[in-house]
PDB file of N, CA, C and O in Angstrom, chain B, residues numbered from 101:
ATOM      1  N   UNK B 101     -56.951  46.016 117.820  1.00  0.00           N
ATOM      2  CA  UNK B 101     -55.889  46.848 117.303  1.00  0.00           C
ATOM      3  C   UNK B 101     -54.582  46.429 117.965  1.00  0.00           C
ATOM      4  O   UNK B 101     -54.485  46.616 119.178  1.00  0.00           O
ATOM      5  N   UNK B 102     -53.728  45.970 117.405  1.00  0.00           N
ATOM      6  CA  UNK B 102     -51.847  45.947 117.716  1.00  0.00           C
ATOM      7  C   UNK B 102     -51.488  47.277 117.786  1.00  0.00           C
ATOM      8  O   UNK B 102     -51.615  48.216 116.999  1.00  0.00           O
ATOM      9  N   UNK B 103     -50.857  47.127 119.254  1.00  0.00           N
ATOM     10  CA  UNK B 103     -49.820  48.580 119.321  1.00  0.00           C
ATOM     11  C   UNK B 103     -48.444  48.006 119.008  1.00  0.00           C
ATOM     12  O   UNK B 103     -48.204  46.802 119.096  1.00  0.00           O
ATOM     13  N   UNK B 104     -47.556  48.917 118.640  1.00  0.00           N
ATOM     14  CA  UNK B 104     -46.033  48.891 117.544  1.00  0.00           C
ATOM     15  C   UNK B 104     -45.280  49.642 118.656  1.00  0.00           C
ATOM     16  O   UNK B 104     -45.770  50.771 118.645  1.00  0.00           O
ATOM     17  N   UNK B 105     -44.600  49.599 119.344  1.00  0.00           N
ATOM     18  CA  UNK B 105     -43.391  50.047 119.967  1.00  0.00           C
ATOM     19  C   UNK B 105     -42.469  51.019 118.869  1.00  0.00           C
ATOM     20  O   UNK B 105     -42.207  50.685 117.713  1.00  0.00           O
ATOM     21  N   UNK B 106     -42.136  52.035 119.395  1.00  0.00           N
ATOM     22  CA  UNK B 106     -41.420  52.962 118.339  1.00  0.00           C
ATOM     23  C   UNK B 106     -40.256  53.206 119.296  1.00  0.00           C
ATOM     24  O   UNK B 106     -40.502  53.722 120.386  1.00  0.00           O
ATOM     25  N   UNK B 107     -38.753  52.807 118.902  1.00  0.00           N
ATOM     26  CA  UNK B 107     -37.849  53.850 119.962  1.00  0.00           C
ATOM     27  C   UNK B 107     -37.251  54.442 119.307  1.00  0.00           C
ATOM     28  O   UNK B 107     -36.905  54.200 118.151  1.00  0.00           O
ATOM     29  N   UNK B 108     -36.949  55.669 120.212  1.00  0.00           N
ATOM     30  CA  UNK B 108     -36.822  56.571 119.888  1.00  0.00           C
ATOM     31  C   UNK B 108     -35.024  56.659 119.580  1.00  0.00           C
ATOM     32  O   UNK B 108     -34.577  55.584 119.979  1.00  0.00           O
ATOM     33  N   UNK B 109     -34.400  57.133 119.280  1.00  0.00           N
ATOM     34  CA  UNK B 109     -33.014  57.289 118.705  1.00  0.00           C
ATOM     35  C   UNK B 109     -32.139  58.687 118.586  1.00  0.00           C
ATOM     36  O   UNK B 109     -32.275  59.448 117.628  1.00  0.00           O
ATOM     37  N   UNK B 110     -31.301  58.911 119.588  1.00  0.00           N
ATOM     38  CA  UNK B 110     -30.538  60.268 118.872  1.00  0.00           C
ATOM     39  C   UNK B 110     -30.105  60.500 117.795  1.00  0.00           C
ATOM     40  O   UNK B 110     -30.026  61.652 117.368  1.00  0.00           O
ATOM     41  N   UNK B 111     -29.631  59.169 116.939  1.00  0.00           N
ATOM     42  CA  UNK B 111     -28.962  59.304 115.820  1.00  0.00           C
ATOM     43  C   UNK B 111     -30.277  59.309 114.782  1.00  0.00           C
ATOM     44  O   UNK B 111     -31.349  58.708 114.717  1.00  0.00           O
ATOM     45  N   UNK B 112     -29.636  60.248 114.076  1.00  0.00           N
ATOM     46  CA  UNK B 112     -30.641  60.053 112.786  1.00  0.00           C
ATOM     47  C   UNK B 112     -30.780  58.751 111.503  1.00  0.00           C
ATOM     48  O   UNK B 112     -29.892  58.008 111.083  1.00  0.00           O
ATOM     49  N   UNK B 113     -32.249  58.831 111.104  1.00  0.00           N
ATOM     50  CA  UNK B 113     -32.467  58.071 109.960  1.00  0.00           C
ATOM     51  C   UNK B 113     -31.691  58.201 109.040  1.00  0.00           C
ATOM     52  O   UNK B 113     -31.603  59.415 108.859  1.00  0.00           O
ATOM     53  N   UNK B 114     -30.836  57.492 108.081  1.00  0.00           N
ATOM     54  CA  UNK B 114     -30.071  57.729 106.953  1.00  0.00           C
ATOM     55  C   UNK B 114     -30.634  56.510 105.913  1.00  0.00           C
ATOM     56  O   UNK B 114     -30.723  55.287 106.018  1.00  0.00           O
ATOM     57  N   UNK B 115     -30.916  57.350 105.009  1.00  0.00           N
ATOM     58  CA  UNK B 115     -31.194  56.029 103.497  1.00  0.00           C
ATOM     59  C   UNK B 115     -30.283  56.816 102.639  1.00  0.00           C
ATOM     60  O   UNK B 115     -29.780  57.938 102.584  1.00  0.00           O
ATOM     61  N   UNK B 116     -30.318  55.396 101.821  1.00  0.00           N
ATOM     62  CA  UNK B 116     -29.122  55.988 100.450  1.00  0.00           C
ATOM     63  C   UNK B 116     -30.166  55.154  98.769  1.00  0.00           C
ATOM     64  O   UNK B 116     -30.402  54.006  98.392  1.00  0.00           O
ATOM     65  N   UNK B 117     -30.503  56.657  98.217  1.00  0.00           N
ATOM     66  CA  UNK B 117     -31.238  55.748  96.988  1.00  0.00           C
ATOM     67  C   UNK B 117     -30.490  56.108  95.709  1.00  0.00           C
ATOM     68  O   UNK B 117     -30.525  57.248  95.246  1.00  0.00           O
ATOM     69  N   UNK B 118     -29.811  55.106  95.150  1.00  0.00           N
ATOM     70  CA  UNK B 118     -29.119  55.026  94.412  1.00  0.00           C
ATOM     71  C   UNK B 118     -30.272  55.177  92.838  1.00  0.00           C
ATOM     72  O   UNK B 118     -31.398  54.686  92.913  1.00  0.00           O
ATOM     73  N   UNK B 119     -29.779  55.937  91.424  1.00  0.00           N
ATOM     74  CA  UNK B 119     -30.341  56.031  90.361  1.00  0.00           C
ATOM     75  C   UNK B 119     -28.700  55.812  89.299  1.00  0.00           C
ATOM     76  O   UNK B 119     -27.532  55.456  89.454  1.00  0.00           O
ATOM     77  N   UNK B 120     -29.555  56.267  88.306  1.00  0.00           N
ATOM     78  CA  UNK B 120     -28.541  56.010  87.200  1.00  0.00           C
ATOM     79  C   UNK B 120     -27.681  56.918  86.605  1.00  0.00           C
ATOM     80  O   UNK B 120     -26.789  56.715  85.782  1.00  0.00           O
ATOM     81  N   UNK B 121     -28.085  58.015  87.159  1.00  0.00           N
ATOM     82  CA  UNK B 121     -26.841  59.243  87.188  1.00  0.00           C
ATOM     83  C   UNK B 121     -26.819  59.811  88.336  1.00  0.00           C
ATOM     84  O   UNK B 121     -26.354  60.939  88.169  1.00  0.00           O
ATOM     85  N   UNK B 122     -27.144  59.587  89.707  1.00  0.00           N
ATOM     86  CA  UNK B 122     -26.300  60.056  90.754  1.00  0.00           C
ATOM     87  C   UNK B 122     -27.016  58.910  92.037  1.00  0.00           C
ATOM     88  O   UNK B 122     -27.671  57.883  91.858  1.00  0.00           O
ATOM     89  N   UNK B 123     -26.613  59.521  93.228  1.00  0.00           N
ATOM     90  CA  UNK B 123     -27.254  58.815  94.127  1.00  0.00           C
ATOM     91  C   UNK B 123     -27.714  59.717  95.429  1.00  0.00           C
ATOM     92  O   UNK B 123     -27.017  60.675  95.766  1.00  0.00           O
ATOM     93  N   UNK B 124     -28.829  59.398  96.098  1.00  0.00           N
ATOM     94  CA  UNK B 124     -29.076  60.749  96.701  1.00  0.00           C
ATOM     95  C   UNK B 124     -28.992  59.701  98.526  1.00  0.00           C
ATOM     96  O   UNK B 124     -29.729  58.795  98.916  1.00  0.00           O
ATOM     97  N   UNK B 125     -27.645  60.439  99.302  1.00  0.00           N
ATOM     98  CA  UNK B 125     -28.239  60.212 100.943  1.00  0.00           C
ATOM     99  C   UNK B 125     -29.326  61.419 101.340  1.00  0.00           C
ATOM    100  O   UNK B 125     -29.345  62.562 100.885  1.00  0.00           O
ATOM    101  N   UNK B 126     -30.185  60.849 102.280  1.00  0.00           N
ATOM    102  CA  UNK B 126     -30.851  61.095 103.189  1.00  0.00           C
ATOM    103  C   UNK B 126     -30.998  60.917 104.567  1.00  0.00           C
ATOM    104  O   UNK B 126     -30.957  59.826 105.136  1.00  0.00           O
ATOM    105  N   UNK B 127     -31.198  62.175 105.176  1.00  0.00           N
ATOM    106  CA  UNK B 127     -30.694  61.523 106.748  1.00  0.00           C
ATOM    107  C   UNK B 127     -32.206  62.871 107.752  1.00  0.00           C
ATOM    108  O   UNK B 127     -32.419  64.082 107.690  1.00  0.00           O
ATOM    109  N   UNK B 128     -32.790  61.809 108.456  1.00  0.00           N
ATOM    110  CA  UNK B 128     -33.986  62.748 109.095  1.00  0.00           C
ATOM    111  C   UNK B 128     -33.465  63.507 110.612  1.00  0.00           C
ATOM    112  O   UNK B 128     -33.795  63.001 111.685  1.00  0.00           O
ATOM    113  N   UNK B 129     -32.658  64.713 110.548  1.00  0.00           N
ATOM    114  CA  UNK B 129     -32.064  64.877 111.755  1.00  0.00           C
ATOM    115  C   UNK B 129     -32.594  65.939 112.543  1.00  0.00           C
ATOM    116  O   UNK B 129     -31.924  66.886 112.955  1.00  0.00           O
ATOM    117  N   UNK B 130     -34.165  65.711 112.802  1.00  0.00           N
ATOM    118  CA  UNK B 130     -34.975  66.655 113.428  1.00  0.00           C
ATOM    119  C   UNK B 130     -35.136  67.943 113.031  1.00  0.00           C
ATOM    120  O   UNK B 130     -34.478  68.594 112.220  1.00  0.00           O
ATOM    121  N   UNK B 131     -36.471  68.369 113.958  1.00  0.00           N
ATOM    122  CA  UNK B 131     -36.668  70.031 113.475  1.00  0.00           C
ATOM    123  C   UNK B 131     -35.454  70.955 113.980  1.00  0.00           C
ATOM    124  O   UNK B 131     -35.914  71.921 113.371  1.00  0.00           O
ATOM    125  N   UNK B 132     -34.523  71.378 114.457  1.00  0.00           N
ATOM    126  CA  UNK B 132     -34.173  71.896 114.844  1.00  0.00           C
ATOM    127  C   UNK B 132     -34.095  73.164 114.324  1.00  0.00           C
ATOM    128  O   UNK B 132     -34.029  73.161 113.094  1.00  0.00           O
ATOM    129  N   UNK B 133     -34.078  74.445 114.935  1.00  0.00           N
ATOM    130  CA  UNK B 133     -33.696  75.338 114.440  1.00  0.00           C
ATOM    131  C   UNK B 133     -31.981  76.027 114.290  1.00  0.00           C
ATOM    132  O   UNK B 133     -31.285  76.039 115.306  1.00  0.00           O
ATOM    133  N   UNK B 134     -31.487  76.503 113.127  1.00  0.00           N
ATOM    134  CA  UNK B 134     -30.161  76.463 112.964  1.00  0.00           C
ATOM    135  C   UNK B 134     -28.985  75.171 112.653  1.00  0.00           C
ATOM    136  O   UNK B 134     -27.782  75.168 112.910  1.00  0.00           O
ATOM    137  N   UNK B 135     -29.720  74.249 112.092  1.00  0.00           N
ATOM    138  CA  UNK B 135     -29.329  73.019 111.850  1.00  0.00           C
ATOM    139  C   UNK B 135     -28.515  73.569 110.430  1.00  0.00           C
ATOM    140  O   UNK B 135     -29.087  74.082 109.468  1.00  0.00           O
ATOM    141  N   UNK B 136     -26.914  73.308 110.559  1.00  0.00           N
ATOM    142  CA  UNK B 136     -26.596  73.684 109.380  1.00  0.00           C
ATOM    143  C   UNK B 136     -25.938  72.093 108.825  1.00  0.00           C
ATOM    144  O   UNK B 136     -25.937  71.213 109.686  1.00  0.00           O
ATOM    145  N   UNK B 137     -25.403  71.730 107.457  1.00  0.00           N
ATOM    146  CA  UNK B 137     -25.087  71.035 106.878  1.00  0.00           C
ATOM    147  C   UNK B 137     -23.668  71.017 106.145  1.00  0.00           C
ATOM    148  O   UNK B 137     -23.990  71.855 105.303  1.00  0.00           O
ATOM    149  N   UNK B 138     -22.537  70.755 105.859  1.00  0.00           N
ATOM    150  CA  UNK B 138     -21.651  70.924 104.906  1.00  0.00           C
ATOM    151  C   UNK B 138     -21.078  69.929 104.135  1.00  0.00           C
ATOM    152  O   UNK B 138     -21.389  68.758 104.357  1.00  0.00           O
ATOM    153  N   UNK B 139     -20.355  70.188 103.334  1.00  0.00           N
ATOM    154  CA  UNK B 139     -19.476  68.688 102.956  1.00  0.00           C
ATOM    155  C   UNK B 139     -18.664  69.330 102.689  1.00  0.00           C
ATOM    156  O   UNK B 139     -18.681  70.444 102.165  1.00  0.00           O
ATOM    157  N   UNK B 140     -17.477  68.426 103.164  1.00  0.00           N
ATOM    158  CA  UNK B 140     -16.324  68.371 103.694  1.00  0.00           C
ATOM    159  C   UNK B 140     -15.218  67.324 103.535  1.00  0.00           C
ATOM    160  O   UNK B 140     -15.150  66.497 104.444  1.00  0.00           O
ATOM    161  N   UNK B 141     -14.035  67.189 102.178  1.00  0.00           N
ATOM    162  CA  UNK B 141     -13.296  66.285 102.388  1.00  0.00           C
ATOM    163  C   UNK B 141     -14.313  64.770 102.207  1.00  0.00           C
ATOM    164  O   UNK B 141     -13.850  63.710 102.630  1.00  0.00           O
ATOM    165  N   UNK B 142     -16.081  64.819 101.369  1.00  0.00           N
ATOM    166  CA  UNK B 142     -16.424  63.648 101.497  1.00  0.00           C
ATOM    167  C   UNK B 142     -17.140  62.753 102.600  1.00  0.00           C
ATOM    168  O   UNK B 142     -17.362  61.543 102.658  1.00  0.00           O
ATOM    169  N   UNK B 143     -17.446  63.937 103.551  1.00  0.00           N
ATOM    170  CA  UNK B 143     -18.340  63.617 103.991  1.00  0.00           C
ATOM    171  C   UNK B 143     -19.159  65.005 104.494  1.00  0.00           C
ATOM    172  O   UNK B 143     -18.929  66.213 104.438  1.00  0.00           O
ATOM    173  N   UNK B 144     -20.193  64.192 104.992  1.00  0.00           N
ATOM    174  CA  UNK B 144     -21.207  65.199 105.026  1.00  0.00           C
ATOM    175  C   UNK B 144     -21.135  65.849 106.393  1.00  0.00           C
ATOM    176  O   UNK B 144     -21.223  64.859 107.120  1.00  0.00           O
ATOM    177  N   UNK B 145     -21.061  66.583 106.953  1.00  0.00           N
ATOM    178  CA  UNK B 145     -21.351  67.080 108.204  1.00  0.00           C
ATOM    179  C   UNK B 145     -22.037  68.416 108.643  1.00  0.00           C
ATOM    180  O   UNK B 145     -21.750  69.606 108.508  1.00  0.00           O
ATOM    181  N   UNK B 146     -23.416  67.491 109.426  1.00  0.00           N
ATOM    182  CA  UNK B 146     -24.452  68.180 110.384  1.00  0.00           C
ATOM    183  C   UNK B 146     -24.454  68.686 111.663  1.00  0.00           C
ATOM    184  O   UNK B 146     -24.154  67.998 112.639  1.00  0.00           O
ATOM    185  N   UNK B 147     -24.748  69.754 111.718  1.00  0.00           N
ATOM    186  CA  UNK B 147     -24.609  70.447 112.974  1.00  0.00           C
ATOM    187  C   UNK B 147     -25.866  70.561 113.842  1.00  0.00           C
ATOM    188  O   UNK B 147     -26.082  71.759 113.665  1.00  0.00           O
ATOM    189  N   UNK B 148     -26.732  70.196 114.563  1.00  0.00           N
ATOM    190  CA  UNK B 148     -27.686  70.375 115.001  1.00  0.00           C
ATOM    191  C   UNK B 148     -27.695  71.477 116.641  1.00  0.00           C
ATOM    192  O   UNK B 148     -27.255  71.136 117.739  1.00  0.00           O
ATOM    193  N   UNK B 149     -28.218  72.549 116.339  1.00  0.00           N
ATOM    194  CA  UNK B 149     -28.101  72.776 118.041  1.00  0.00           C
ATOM    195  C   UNK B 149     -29.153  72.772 118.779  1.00  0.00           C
ATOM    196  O   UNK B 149     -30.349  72.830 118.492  1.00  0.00           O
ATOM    197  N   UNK B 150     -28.331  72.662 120.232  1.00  0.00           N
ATOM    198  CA  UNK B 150     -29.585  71.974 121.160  1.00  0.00           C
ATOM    199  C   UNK B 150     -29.574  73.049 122.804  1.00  0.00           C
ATOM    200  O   UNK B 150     -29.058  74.160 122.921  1.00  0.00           O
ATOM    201  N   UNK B 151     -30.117  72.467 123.596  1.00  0.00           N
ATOM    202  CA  UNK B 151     -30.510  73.176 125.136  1.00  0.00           C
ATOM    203  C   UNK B 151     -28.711  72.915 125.905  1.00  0.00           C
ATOM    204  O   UNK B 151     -27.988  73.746 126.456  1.00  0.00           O
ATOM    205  N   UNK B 152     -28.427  71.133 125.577  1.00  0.00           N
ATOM    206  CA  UNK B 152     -27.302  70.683 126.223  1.00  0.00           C
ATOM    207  C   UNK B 152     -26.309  70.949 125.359  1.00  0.00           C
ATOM    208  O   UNK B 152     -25.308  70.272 125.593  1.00  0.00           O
ATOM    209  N   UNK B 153     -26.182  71.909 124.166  1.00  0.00           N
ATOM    210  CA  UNK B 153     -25.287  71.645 123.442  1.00  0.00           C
ATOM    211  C   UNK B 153     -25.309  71.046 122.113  1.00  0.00           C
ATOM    212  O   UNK B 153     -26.310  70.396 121.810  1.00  0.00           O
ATOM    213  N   UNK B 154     -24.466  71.152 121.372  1.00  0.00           N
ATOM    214  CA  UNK B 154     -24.636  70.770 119.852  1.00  0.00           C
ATOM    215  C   UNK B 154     -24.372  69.533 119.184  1.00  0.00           C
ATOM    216  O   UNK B 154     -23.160  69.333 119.112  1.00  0.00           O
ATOM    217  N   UNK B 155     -25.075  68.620 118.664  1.00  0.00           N
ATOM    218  CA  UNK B 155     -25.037  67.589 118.326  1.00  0.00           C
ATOM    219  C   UNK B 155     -24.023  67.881 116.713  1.00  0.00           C
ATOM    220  O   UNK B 155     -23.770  68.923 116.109  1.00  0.00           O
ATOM    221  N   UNK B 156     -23.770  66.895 116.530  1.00  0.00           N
ATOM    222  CA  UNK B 156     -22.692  66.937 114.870  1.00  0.00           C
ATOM    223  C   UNK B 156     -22.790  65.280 114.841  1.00  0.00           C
ATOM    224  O   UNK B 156     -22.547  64.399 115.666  1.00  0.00           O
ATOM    225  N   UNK B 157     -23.261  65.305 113.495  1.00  0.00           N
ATOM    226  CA  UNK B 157     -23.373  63.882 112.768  1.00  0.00           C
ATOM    227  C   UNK B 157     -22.602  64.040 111.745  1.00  0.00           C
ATOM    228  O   UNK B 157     -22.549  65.170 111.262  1.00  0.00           O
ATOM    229  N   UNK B 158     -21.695  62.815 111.065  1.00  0.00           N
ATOM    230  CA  UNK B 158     -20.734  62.842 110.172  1.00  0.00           C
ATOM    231  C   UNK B 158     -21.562  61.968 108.797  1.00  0.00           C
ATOM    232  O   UNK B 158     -21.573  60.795 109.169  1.00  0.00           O
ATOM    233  N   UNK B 159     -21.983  62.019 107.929  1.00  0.00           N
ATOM    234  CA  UNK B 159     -22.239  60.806 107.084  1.00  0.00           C
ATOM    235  C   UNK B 159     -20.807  60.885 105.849  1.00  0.00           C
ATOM    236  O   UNK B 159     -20.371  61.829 105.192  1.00  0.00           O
ATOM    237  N   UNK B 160     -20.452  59.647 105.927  1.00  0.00           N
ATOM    238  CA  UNK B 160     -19.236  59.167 105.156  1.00  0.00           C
ATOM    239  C   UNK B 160     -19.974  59.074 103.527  1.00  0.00           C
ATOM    240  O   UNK B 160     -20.906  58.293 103.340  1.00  0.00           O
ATOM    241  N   UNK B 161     -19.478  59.894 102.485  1.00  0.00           N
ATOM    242  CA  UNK B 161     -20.368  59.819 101.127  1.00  0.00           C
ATOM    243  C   UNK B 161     -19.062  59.194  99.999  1.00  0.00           C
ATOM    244  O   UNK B 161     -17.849  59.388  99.924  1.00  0.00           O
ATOM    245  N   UNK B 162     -19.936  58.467  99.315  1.00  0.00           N
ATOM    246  CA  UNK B 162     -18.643  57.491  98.280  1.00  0.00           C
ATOM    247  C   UNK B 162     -18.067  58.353  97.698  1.00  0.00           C
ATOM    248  O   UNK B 162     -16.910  58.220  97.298  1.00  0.00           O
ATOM    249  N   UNK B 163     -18.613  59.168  97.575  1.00  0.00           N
ATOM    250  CA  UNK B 163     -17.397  60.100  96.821  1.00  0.00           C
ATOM    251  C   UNK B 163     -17.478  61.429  96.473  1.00  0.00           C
ATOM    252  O   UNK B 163     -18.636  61.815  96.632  1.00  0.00           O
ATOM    253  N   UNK B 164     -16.361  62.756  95.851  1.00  0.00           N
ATOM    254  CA  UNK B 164     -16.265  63.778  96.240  1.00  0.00           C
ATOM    255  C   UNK B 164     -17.191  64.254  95.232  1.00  0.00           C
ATOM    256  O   UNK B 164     -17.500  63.481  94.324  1.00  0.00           O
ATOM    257  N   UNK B 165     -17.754  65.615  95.277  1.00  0.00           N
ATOM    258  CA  UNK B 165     -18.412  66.152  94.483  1.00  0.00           C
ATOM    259  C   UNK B 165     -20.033  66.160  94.695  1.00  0.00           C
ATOM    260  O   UNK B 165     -20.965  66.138  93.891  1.00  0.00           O
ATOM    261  N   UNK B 166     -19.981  66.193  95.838  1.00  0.00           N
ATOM    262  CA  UNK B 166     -21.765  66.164  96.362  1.00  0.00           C
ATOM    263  C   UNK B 166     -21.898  67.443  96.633  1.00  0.00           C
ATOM    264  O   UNK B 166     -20.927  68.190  96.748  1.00  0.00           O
ATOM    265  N   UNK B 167     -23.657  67.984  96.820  1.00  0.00           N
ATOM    266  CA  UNK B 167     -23.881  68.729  96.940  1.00  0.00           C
ATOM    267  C   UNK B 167     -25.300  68.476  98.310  1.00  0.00           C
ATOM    268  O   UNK B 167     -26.060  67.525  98.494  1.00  0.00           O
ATOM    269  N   UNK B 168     -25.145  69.809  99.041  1.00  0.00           N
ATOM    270  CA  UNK B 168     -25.704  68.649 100.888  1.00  0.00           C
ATOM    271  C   UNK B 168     -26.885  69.963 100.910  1.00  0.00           C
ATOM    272  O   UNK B 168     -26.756  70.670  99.911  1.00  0.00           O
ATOM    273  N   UNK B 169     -27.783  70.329 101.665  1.00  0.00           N
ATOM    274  CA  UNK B 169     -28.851  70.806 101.005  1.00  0.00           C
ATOM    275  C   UNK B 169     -29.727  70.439 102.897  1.00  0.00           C
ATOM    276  O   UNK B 169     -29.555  69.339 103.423  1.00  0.00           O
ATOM    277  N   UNK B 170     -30.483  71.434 103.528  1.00  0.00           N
ATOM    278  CA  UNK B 170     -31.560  70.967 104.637  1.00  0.00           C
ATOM    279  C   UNK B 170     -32.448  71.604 104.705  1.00  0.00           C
ATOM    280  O   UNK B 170     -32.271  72.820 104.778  1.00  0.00           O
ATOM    281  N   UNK B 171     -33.592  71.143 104.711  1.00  0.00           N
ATOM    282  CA  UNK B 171     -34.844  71.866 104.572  1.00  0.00           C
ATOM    283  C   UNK B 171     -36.247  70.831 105.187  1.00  0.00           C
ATOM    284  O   UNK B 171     -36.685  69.759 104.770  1.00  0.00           O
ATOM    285  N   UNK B 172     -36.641  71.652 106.265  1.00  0.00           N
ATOM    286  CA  UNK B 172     -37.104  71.161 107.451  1.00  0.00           C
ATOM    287  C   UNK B 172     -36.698  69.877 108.378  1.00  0.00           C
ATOM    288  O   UNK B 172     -37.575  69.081 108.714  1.00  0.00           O
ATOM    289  N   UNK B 173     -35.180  69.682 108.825  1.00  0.00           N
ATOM    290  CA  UNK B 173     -34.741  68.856 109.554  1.00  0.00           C
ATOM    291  C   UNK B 173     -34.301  67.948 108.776  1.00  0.00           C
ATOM    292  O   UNK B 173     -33.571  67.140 109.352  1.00  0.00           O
ATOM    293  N   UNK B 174     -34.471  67.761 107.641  1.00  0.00           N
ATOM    294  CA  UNK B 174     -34.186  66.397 106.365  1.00  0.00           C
ATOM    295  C   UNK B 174     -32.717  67.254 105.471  1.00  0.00           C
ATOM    296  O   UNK B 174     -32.861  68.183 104.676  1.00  0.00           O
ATOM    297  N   UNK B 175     -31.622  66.749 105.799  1.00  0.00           N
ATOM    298  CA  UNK B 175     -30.408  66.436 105.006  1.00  0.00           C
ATOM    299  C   UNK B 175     -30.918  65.974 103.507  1.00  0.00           C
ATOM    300  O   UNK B 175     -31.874  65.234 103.275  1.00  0.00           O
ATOM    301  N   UNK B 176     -30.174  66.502 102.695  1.00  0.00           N
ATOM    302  CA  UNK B 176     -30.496  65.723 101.249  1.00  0.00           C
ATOM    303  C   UNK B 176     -29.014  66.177 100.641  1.00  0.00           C
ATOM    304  O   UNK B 176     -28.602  67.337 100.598  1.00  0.00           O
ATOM    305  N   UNK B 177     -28.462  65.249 100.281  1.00  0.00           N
ATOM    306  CA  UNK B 177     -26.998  65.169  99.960  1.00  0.00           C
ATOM    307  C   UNK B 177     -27.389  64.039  98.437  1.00  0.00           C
ATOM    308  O   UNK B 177     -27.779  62.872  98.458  1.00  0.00           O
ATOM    309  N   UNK B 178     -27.151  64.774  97.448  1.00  0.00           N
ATOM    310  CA  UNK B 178     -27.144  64.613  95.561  1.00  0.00           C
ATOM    311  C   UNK B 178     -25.594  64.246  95.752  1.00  0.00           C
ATOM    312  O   UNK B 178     -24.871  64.902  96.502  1.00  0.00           O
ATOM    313  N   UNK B 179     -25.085  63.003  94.917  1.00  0.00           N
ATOM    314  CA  UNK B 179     -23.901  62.759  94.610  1.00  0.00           C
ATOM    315  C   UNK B 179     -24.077  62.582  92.811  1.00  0.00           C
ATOM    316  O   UNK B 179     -24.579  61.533  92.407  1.00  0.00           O
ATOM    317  N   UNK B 180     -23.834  63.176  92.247  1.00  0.00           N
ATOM    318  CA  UNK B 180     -23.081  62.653  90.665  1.00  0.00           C
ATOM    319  C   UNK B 180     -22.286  61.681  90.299  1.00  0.00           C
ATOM    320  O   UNK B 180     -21.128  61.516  90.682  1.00  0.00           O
ATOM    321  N   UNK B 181     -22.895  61.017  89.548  1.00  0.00           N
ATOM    322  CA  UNK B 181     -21.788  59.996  88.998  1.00  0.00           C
ATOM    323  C   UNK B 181     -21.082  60.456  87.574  1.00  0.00           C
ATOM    324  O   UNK B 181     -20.217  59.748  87.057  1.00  0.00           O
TER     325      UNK B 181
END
């Protein structure tokens, strides 16, 4: 059996899957409890809180008119084309 090294990362996972009428980011930014989400001016911004204090991740989105959405630690930000 091969063991795989995993490191670990404060910043979260972000994918972007693009379709033919919108495009959806995704970003995995832990369980936290009280993790809120907004968009803002075009981008997305996450609030995570913590023991040391509150983490805030920004994701930059192509463009205005998204809708940002979290449900169990997973960001899901729908853009319309």
């Amino acid at each position: 059996m091969r063991s795989i090294d995993i490191q670990q990362s404060d910043e979260p996972m972000v994918r972007r899957y693009e379709y033919e009428d919108s495009s959806l980011v995704v970003a995995d930014v832990g369980s936290a409890e009280g993790a809120t989400v907004d968009v803002v001016d075009g981008t997305a911004v996450v609030v995570v809180p913590g023991n040391e204090g509150d983490r805030q991740y920004e994701i930059d989105l192509p463009s205005e008119g998204a809708k940002a959405v979290m449900r169990n630690g997973v960001v899901t930000v729908e853009i319309e084309r």
